[in-house]
N, C-alpha and C positions, 0 to 999 in steps of 0.2 A: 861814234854813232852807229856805226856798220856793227861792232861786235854787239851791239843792245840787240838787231835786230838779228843777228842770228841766232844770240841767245833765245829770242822769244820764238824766231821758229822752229828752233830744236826742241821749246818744249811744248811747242803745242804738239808738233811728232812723237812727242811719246807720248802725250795725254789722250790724241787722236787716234793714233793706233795701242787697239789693245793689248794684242800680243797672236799668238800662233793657235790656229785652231785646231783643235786636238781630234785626232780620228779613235775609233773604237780600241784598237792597241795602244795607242799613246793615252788615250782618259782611264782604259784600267789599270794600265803601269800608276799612272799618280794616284786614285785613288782609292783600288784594292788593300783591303785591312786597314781603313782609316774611316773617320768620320769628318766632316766637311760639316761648319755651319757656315749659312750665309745671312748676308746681309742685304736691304734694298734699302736707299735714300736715309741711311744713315741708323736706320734701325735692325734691329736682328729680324729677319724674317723664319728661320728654318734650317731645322738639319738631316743631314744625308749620312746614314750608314752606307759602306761602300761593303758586301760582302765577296763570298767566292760563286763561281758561275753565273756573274751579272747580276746577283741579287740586290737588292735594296731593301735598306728600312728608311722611312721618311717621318719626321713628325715636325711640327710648327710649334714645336718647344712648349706643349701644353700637356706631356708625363703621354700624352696617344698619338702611338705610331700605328703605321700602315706596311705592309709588308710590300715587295712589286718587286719587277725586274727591268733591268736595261737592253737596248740592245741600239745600233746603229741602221739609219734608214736616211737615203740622201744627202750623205753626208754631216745627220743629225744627230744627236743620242737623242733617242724616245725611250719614256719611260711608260711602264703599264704597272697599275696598282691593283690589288685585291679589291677595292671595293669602287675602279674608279678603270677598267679595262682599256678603256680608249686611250693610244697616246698624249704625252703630255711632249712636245719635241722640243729641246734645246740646242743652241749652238754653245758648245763648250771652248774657253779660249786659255791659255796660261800667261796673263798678263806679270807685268811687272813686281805688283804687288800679291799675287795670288790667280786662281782661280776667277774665272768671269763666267757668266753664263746667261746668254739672251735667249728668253721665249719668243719660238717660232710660231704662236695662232694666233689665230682672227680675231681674240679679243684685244688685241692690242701688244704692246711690248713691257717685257716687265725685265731688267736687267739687276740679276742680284751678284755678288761678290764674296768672295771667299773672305770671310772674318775670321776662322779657325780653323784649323785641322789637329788632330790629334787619333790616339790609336786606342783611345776608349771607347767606348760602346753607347748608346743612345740609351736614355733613361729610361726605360717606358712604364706604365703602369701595367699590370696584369687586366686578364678582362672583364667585365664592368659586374658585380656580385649583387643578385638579388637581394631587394628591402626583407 
């Protein structure tokens, strides 16, 4: 009976803690020249080009990306986009299974997960050609 329950509290400790959170040199070691898609509540949400000098491309897997850059603030990654300036702040974690990453504003929490990484490049469409 004792070992049932420690088995169950060992695993709610890994399922409860996510893993390490990652500062500005440790998030661009992992994801410098790689691409990151994620996923929320079991669906694909979005992918992240990881370029060089904090660049990003972003797109919600519909052929249009966004170009922006990263950079760290309070212990957060914030991201600023071309068409969208205002941060967007994450807490970045290296969980077990991959990458985690919880939005820090006011509208609420939205926590997505790393479903892929690879060293290919984001699909994008070129830009939008007059009728």
């Amino acid at each position: 009976m004792r070992w049932v329950f420690i088995l169950i509290v060992g695993l709610w400790g890994s399922i409860a803690g996510a893993g390490e959170r990652l500062d500005a040199e440790a998030f661009d070691t992992l994801t410098q020249g790689k691409t990151f898609y994620y996923g929320e509540s079991g669906q694909p949400y979005g992918a992240e080009e990881y370029l060089d000098n904090r660049r990003v491309r972003w797109s919600f897997l519909d052929g249009q990306c966004k170009e922006g850059h990263w950079y760290e603030a309070d212990g957060m990654i914030c991201f600023a986009y071309e068409d969208a300036p205002e941060p967007h702040c994450w807490v970045f974690e290296q969980g077990a299974r991959g990458l985690i990453a919880r939005f820090m504003g006011e509208t609420g929490a939205t926590e997505l997960y790393e479903m892929q990484q690879t060293r290919q490049p984001l699909r994008c469409k070129g830009p939008e050609v007059g009728v």
